[in-house]
C-alpha positions as a Markdown table, in Angstrom:
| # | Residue | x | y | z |
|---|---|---|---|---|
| 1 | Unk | 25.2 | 125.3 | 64.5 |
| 2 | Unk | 25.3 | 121.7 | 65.0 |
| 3 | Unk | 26.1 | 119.1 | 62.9 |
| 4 | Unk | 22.7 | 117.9 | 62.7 |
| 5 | Unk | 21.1 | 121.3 | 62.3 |
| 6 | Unk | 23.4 | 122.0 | 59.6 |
| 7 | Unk | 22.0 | 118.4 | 58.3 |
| 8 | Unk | 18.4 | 119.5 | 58.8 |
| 9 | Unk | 18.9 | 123.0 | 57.3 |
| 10 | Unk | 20.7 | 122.2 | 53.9 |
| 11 | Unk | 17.7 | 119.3 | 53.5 |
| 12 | Unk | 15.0 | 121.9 | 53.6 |
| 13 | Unk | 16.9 | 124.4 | 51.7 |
| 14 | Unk | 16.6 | 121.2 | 49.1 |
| 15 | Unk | 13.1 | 120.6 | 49.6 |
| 16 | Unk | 12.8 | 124.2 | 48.7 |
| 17 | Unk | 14.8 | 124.0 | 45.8 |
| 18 | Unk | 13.4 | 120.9 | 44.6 |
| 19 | Unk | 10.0 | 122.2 | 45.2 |
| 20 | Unk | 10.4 | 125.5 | 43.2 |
| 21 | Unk | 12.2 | 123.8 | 40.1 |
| 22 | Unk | 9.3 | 121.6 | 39.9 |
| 23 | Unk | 6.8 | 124.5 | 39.6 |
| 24 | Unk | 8.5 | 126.7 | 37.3 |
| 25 | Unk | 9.4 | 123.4 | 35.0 |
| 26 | Unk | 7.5 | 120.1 | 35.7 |
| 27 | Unk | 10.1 | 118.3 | 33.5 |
| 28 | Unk | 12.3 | 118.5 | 36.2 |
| 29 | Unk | 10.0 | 115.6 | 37.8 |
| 30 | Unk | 10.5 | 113.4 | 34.8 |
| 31 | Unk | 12.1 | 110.4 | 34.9 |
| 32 | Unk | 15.0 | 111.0 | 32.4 |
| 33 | Unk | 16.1 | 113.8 | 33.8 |
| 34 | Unk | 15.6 | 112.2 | 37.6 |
| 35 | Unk | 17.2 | 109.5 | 36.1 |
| 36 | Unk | 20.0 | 111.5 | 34.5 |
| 37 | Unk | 20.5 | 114.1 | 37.5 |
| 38 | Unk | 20.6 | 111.3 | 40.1 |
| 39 | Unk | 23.8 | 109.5 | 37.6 |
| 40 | Unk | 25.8 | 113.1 | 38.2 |
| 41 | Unk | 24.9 | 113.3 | 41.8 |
| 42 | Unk | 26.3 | 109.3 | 42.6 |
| 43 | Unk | 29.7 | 110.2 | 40.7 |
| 44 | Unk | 30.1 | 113.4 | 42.5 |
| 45 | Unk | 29.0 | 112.2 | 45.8 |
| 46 | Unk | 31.5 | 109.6 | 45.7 |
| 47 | Unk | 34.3 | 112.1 | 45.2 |
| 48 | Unk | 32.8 | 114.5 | 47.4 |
| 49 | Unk | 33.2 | 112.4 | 50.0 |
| 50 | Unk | 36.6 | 111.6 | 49.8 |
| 51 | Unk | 37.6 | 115.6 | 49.3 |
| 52 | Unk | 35.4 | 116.2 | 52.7 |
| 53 | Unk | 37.4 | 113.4 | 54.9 |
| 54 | Unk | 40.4 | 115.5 | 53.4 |
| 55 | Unk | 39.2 | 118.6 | 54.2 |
| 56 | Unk | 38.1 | 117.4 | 57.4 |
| 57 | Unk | 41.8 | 117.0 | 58.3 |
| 58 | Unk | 42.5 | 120.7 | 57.9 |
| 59 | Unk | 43.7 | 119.6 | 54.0 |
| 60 | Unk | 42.5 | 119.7 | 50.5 |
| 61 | Unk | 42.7 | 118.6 | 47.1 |
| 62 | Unk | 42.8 | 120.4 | 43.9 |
| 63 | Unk | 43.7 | 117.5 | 41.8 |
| 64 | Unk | 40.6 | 115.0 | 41.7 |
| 65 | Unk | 39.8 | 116.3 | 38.2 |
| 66 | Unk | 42.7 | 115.8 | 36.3 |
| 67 | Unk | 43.1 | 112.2 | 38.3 |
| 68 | Unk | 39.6 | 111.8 | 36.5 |
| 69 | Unk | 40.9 | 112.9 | 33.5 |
| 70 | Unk | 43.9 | 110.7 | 33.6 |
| 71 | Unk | 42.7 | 107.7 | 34.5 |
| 72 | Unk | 39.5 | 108.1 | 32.2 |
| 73 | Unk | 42.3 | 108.0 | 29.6 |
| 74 | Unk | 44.0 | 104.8 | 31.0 |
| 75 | Unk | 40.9 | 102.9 | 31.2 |
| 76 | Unk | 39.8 | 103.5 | 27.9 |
| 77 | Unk | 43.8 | 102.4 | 26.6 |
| 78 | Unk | 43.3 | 99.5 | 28.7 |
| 79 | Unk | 40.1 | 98.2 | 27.8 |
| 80 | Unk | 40.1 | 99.3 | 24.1 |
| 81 | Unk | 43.7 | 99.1 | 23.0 |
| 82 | Unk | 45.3 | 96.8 | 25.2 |
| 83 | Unk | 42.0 | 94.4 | 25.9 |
| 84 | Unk | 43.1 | 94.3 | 29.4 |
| 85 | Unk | 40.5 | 91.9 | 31.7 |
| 86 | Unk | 37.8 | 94.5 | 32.4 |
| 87 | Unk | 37.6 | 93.7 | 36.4 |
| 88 | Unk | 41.7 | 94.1 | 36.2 |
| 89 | Unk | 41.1 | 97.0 | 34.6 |
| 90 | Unk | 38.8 | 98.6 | 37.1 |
| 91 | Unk | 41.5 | 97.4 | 39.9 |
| 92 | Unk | 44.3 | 98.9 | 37.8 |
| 93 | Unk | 42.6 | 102.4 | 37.5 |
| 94 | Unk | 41.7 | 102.5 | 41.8 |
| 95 | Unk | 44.8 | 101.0 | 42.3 |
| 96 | Unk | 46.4 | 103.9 | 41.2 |
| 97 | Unk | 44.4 | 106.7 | 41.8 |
| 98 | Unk | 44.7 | 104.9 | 45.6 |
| 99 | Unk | 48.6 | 105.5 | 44.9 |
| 100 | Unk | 48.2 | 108.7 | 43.8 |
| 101 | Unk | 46.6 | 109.8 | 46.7 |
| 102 | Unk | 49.4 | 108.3 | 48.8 |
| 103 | Unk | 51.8 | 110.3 | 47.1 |
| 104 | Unk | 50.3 | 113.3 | 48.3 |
| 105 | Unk | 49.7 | 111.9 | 51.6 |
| 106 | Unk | 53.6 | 111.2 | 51.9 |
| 107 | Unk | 54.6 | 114.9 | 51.3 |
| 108 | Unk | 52.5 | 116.5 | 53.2 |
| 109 | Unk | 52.2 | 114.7 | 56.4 |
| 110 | Unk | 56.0 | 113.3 | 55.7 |
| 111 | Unk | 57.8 | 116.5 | 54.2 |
| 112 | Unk | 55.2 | 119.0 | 55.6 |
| 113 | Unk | 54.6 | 120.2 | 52.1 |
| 114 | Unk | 51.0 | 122.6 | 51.6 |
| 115 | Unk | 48.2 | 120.7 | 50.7 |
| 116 | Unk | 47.2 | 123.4 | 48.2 |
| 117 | Unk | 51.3 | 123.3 | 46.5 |
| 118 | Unk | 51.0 | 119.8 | 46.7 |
| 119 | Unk | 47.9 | 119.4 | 45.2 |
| 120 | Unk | 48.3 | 122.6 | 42.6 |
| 121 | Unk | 51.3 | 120.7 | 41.3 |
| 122 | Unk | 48.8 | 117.2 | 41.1 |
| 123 | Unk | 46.4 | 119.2 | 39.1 |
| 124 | Unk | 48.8 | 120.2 | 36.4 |
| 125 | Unk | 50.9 | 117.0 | 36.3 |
| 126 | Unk | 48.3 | 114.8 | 35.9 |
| 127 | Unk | 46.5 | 116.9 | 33.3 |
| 128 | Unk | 49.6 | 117.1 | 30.8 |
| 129 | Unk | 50.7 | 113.5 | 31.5 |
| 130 | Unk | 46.5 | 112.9 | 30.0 |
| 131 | Unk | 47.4 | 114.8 | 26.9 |
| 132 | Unk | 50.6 | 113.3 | 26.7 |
| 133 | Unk | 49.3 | 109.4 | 27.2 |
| 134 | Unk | 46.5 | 110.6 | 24.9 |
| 135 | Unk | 48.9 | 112.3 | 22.0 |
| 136 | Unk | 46.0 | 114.6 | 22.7 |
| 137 | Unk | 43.1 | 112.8 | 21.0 |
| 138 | Unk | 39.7 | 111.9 | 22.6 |
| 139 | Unk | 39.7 | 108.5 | 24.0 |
| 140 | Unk | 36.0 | 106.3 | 24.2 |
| 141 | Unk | 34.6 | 102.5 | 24.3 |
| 142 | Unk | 32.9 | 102.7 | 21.1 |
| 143 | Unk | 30.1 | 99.9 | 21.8 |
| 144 | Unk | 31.9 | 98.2 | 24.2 |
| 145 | Unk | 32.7 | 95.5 | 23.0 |
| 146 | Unk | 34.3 | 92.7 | 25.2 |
| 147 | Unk | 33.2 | 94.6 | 28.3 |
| 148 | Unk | 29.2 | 95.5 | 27.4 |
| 149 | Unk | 28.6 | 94.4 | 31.0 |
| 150 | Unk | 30.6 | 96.6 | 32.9 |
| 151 | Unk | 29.3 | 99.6 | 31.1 |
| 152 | Unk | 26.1 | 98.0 | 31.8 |
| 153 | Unk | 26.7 | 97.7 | 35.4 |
| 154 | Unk | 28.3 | 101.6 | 35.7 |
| 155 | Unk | 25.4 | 103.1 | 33.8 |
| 156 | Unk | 22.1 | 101.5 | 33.7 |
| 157 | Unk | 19.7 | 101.7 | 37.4 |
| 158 | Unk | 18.7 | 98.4 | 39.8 |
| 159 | Unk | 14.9 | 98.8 | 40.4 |
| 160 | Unk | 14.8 | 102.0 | 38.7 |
| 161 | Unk | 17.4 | 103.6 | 41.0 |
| 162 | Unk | 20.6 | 104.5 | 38.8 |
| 163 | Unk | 23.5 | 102.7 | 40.2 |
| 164 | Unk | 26.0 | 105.2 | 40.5 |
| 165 | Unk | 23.2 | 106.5 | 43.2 |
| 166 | Unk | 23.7 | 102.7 | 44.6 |
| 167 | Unk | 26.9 | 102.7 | 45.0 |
| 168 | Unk | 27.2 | 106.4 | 46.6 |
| 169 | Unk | 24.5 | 105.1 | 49.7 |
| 170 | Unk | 26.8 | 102.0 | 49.7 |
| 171 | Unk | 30.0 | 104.3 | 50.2 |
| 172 | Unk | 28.5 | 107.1 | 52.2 |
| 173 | Unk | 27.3 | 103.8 | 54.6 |
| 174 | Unk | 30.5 | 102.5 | 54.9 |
| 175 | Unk | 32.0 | 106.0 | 54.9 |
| 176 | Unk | 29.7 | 106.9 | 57.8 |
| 177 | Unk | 30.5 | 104.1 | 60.1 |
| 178 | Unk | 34.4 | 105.1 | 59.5 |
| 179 | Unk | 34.4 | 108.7 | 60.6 |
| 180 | Unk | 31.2 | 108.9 | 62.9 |
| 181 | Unk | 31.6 | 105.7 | 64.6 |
| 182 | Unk | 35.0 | 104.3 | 64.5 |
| 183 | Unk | 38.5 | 105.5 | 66.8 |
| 184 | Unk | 40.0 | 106.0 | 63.7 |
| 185 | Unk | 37.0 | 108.5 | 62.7 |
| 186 | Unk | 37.9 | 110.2 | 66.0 |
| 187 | Unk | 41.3 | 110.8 | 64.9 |
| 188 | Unk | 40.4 | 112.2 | 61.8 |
| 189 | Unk | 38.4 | 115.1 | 63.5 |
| 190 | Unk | 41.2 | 115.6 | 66.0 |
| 191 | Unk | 44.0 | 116.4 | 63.8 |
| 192 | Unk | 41.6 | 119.0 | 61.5 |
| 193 | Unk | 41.1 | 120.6 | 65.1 |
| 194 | Unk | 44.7 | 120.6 | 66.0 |
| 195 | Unk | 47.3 | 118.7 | 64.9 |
| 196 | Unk | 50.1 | 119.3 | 67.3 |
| 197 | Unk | 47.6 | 118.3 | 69.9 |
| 198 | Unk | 46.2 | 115.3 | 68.5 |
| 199 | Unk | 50.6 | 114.5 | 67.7 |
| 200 | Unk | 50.9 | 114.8 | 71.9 |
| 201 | Unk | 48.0 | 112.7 | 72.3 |
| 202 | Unk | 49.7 | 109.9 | 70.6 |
| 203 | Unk | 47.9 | 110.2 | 67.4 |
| 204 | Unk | 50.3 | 109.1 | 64.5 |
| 205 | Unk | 48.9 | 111.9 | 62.4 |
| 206 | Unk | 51.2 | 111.2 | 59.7 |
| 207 | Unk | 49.6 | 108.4 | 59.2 |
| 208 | Unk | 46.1 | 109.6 | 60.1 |
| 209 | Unk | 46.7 | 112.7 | 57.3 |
| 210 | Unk | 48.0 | 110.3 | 54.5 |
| 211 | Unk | 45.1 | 107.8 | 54.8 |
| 212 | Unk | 42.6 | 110.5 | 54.2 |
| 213 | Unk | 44.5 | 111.3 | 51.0 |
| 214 | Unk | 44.2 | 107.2 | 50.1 |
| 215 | Unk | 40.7 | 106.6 | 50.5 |
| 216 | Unk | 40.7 | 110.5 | 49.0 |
| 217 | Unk | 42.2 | 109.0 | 45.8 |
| 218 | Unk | 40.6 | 105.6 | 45.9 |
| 219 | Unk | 37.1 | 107.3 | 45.7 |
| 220 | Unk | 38.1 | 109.0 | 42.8 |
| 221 | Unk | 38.8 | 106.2 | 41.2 |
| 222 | Unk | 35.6 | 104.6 | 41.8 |
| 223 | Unk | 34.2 | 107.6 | 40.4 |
| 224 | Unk | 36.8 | 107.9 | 37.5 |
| 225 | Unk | 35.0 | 104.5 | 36.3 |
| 226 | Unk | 31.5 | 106.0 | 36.7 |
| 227 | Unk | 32.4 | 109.1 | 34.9 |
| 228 | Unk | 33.9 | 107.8 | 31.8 |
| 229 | Unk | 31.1 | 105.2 | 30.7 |
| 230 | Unk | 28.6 | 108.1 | 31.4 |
| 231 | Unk | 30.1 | 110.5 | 29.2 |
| 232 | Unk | 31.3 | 107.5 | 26.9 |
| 233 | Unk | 34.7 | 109.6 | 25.7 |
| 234 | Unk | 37.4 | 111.1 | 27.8 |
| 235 | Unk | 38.8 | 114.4 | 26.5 |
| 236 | Unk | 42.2 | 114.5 | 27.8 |
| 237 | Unk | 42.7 | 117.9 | 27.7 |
| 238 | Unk | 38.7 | 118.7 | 29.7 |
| 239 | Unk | 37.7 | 115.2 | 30.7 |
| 240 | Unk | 36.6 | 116.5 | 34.9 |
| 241 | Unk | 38.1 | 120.3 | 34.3 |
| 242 | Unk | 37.0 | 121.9 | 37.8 |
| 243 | Unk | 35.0 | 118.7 | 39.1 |
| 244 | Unk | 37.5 | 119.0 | 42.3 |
| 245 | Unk | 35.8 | 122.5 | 42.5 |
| 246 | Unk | 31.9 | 120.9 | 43.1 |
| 247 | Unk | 33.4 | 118.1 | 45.5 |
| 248 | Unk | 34.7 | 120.9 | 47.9 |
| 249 | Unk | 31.5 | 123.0 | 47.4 |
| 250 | Unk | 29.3 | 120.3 | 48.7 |
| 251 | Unk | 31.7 | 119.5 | 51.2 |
| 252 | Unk | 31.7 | 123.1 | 52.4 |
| 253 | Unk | 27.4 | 122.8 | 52.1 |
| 254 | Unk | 27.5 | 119.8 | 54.0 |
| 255 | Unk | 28.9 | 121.7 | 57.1 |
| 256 | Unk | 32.8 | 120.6 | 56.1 |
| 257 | Unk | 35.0 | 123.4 | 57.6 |
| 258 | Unk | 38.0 | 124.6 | 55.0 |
| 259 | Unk | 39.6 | 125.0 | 58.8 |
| 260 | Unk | 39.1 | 121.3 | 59.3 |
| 261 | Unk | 38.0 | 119.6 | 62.3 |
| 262 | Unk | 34.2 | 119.5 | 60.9 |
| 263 | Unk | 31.8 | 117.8 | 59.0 |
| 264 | Unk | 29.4 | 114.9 | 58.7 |
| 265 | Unk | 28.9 | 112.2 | 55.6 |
| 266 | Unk | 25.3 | 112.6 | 55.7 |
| 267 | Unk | 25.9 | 116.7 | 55.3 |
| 268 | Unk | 28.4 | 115.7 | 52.3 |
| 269 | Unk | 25.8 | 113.8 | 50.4 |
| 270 | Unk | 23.0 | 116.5 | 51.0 |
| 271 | Unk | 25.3 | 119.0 | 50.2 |
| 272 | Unk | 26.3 | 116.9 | 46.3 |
| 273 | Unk | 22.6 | 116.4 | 46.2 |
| 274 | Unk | 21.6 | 120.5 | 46.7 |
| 275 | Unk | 24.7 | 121.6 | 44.2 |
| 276 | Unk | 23.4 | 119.0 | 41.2 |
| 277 | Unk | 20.0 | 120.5 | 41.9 |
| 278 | Unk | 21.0 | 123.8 | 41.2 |
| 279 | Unk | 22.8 | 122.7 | 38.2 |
| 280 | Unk | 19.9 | 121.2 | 36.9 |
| 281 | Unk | 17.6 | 124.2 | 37.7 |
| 282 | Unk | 20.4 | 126.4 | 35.9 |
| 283 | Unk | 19.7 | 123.9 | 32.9 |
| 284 | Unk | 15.6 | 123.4 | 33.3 |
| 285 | Unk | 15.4 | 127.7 | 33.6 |
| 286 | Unk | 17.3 | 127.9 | 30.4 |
| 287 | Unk | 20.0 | 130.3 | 32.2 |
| 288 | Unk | 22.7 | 131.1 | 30.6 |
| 289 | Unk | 25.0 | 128.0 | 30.7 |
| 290 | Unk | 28.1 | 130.1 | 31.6 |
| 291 | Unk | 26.5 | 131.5 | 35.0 |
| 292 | Unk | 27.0 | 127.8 | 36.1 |
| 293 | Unk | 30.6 | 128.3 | 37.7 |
| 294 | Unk | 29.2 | 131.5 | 39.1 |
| 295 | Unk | 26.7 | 130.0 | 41.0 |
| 296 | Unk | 29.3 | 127.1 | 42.5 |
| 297 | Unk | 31.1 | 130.2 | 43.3 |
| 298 | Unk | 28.8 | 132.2 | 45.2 |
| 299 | Unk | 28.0 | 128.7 | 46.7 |
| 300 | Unk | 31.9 | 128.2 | 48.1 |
| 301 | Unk | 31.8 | 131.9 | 49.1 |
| 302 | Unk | 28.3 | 131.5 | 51.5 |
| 303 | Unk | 29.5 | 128.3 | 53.0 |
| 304 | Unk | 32.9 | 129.7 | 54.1 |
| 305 | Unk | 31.4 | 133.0 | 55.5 |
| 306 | Unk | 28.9 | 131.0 | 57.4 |
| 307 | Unk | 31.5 | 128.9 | 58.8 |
| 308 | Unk | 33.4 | 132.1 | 59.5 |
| 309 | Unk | 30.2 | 133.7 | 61.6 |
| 310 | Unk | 29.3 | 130.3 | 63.3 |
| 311 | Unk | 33.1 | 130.0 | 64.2 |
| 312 | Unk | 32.9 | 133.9 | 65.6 |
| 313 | Unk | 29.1 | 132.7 | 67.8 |
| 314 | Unk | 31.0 | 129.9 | 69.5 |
């Protein structure tokens, strides 16, 4: 299937969604819960994006939640505790999820490390060095005091739109022009396909690899921001646990391909869109709470067997 089909099928397989939600619980059509639903789908969208140009490179990421985690903790140090200029703050916190991302760039496409050991080891790290920055006690804002404008401009909607919704179209735009319409976005797809080919092409791929895991981190960071004035407290011990986990689903939804070489930003977005939907549906239908990671996982397992019998068709 082509990109666009895969575009055009996950959209009515929304519609449908939507559609049924609506008629078995007309609240879902509320504005609270629009309102609310459309906060979760800009924070994960913006993530998601970053884990599908990743994955798009033939990598992955299995440590965007406890970067969440972490760096929820350090911007609530920094803008509580330390008083730390609140746009420094925000720099600070991408700045460093930026680096992070780097890091893992440099052993992978440097010291040919696996993405998922690399990654793995990310996940666990960064979740203990929360606990430890945290002694292991919930971080918040409290009311904000000294920074009531940034959680202002992270929480509240611009013409009734919420903003973290803003800022995904503002990202996936930007995003869009960098992978679907740029040389650069060219390279991207032909290192997922083959690397050692794209390397005798003259594509640095090192480089090509590493950036992905940049703007991979630097998204998160973004959404880091987003994440922690919605919930208002960081638990450093759950603060994103498995978060990484929706990002790859709707990648994988979207028509990203674990194989790499694949995927569109528009599919991403749809695919962020379709999994908060059925999150929300789980809620709305009163369905056990606990069948939640079940149904992400029988999402993952569709989209990868589809990609497996579209792979087998070509």
């Amino acid at each position: 299937m082509k990109p666009r089909g895969q575009e055009l099928g996950i959209l009515v397989i929304l519609l449908i969604v939507c559609t049924f939600t609506a008629i078995k619980n007309p609240v879902f059509l509320h504005l609270e819960n629009l309102q609310n639903t459309g906060q979760l789908f800009g924070i994960y969208g913006i993530f998601g994006i970053g884990l599908g140009l990743v994955i798009i490179t033939g990598g992955i990421d299995l440590s965007v939640g406890s970067v969440l985690g972490l760096l929820g903790v350090v911007l609530s140090i920094l803008l509580v505790d330390r008083q730390v200029n609140p746009l420094l703050s925000v720099a600070i916190v991408i700045g460093a999820a930026a680096l992070l991302g780097w890091g893992h760039g440099l052993l992978i496409a440097r010291f040919r490390m696996q993405p998922f050991i690399v990654t793995l080891s990310g996940l666990l790290i960064y979740r203990g060095l929360a606990r430890y920055v945290a002694h292991d006690e919930t971080k918040g804002f409290g009311d904000a005091k000294g920074f009531e404008w940034l959680r202002k401009a992270t929480t509240e909607s611009w013409h009734g739109v919420p903003i973290p919704v803003v800022i995904l179209l503002v990202v996936a735009a930007i995003m869009y022009i960098v992978l679907h319409r740029s040389v650069y976005g060219r390279y991207l797809f032909a290192v997922g396909r083959n690397e050692e080919a794209a390397r005798y092409a003259g594509i640095n791929t090192r480089a090509v690899i590493a950036s992905a895991y940049v703007m991979c981190g630097a998204l998160a960071g973004v959404a880091t921001v987003l994440l922690a004035f919605y919930t208002n407290s960081v638990s450093p011990s759950s603060h994103g646990n498995f978060y990484e986990l929706y990002g790859i689903a709707a990648a994988v939804l979207g028509g990203c391909s674990l194989r790499g070489g694949e995927g569109s930003i528009i599919g991403i977005v749809l695919g962020t869109a379709l999994l908060q939907v059925l999150r929300n549906l789980v809620n709305l239908l009163r369905i056990d709470s606990s069948l939640e990671m079940c149904v992400i996982g029988v999402v993952i397992l569709i989209g990868v067997l589809a990609d497996t019998l579209l792979r087998k068709r070509r």
